[in-house]
C-alpha positions as a Python dict, from the first residue, in 0.01 Angstrom:
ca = {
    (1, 'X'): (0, 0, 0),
    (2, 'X'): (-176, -177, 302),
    (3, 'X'): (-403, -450, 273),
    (4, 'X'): (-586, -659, 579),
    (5, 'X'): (-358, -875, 709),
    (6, 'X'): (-3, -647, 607),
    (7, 'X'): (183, -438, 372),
    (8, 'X'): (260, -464, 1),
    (9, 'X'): (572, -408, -109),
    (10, 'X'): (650, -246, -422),
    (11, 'X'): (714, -598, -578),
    (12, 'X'): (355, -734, -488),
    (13, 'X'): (520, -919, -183),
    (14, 'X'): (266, -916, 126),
    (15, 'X'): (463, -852, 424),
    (16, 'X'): (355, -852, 799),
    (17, 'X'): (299, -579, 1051),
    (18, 'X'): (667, -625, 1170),
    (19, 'X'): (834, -685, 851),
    (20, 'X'): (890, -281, 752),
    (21, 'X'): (1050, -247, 435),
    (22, 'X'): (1414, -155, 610),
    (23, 'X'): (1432, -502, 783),
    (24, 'X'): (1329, -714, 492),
    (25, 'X'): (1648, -895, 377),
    (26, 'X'): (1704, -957, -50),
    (27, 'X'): (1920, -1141, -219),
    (28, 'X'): (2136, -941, -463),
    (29, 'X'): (2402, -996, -704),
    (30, 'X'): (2683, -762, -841),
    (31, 'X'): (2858, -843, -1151),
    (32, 'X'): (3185, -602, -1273),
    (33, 'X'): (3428, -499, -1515),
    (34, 'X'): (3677, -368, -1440),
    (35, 'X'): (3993, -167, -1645),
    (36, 'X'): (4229, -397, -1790),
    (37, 'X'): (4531, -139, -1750),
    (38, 'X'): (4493, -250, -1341),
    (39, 'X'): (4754, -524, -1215),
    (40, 'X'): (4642, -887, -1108),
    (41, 'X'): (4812, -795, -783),
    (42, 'X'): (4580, -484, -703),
    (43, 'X'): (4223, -678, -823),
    (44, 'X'): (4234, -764, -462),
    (45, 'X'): (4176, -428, -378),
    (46, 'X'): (3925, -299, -576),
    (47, 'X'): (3740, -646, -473),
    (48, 'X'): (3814, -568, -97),
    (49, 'X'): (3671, -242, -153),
    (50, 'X'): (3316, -356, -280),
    (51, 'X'): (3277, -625, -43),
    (52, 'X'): (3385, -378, 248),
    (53, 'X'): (3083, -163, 129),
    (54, 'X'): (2808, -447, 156),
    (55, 'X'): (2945, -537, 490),
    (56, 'X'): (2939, -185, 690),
    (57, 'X'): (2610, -200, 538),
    (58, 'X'): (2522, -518, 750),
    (59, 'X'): (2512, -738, 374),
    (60, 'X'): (2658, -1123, 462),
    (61, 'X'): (2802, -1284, 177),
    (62, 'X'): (2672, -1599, -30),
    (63, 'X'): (2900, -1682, -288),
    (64, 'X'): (3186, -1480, -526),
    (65, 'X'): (3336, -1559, -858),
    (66, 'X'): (3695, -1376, -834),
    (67, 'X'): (3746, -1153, -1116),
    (68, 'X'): (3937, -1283, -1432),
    (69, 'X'): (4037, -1147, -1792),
    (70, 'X'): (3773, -1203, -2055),
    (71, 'X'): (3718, -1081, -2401),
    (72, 'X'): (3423, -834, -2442),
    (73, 'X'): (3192, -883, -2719),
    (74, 'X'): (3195, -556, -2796),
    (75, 'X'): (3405, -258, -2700),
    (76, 'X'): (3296, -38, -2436),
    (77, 'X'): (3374, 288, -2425),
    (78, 'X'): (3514, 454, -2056),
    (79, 'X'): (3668, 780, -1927),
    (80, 'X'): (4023, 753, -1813),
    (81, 'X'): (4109, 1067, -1640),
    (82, 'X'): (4062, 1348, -1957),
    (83, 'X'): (4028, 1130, -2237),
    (84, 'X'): (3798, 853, -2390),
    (85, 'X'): (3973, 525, -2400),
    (86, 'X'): (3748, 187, -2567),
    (87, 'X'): (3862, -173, -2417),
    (88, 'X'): (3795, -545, -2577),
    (89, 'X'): (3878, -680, -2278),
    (90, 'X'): (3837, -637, -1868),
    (91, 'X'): (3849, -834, -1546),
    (92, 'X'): (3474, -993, -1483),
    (93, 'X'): (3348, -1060, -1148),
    (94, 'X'): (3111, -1107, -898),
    (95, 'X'): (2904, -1119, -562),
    (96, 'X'): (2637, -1269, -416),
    (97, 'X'): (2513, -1152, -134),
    (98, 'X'): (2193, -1114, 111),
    (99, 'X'): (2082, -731, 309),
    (100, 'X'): (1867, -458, 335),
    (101, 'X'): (1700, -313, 78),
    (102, 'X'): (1886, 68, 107),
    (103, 'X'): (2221, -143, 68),
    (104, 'X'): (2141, -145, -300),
    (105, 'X'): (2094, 182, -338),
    (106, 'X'): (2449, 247, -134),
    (107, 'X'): (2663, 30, -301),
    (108, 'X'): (2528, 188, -615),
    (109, 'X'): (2686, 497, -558),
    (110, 'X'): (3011, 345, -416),
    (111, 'X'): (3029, 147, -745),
    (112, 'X'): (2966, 440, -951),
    (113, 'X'): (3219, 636, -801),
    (114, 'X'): (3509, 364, -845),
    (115, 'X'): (3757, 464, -1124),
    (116, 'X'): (3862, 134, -1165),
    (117, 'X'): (3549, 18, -1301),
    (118, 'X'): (3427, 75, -1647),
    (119, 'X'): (3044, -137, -1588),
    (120, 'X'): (2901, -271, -1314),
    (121, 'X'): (2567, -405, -1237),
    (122, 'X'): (2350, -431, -934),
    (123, 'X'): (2025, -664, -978),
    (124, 'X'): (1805, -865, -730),
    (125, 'X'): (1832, -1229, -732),
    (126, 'X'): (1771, -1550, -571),
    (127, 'X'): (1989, -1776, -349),
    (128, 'X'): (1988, -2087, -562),
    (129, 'X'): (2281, -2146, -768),
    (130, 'X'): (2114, -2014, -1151),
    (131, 'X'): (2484, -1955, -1326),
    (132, 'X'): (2501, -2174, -1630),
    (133, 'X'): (2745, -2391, -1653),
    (134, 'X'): (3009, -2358, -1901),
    (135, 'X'): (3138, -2729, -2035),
    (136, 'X'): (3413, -2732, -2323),
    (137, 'X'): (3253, -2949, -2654),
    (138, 'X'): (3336, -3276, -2577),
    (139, 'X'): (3354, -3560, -2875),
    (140, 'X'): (3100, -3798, -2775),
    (141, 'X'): (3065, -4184, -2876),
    (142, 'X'): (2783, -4282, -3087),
    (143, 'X'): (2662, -4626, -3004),
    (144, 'X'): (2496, -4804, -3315),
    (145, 'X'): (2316, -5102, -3243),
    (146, 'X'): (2334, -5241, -3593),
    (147, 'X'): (2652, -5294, -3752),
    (148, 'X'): (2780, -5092, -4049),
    (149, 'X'): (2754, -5223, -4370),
    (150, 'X'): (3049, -5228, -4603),
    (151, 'X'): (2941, -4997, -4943),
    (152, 'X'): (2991, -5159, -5227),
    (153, 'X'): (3298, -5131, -5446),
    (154, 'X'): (3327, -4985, -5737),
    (155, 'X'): (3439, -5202, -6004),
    (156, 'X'): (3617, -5074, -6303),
    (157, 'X'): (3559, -5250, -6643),
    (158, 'X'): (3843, -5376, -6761),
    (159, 'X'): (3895, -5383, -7125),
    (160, 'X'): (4027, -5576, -7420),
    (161, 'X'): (4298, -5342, -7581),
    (162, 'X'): (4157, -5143, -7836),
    (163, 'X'): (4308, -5119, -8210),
    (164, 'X'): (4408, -4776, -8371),
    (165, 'X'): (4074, -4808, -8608),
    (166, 'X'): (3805, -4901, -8289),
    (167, 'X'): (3964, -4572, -8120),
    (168, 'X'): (3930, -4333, -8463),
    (169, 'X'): (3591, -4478, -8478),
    (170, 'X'): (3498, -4373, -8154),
    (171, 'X'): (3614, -4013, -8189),
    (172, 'X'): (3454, -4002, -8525),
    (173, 'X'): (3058, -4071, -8362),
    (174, 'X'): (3158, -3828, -8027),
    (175, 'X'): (3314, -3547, -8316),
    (176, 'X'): (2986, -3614, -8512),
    (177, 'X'): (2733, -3542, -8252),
}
């Protein structure tokens, strides 16, 4: 679409005369599973592989989280050679990383094509830091600026001894009721 001053992009973004759609740099983010079966010591590998994608593509890098075993929520379902095989668990991870729009679209079929991984996810994001935080529950003081009252005891009756006749007497009126 072409306005007065530029091009549109598909997003709405107004872009000069000189910014054509393959030069515009994005920000995008990958996030991965992959198969639990794999070794630690050949995550490397599959990792090397992705990031060797975005960079014959021209991508540069802004920040990774290296892949680690988490519980899924839910099992997922993946082909393993002929047959159907569900895991609970895989090795999350992810990249951050800025280039051309058609990188996207590359490293979409490069991830699609990787045996090793049973999801993957390709989105456009933003450069600041947006990950939340994960803190463990922490006990926390509680400050009270009045001091806590002592509750008030219970005090048990104590009683004169009662005689054989006071005690049938009693059990008589609760019987008779």
């Amino acid at each position: 679409m072409k306005t007065s001053d530029g091009v549109v992009d598909e997003e709405g973004m107004e872009m000069n005369e000189t910014d054509a759609p393959e030069t515009v740099l994005r920000i995008y983010e990958i996030g991965y599973q992959i198969t639990p079966a794999l070794k630690e010591e050949d995550l490397e590998k599959i990792v090397g592989g992705i990031r060797s994608v975005v960079e014959q593509a021209g991508g540069s890098f802004i920040a990774e989280g290296a892949p680690s075993m988490m519980k899924l929520a839910y099992p997922m379902p993946a082909r393993e050679g002929e047959k159907n095989v569900e895991y609970d668990r895989g090795y999350f991870g992810w990249i951050k990383f800025e280039a051309k729009i058609e990188v996207a679209g590359t490293l979409e079929i490069a991830l699609k094509q990787n045996a090793n991984l049973f999801r993957y996810i390709v989105f456009q994001t933003v450069r600041e830091d947006t990950r939340a935080k994960m803190k463990a529950p922490q006990l926390r003081e509680v400050k009270r600026t009045e001091p806590l009252k002592a509750a008030p005891r219970r005090v048990e009756e104590s009683a004169a001894p009662i005689s054989e006749e006071q005690l049938a007497k009693a059990i008589e009126d609760i019987t008779a009721e």
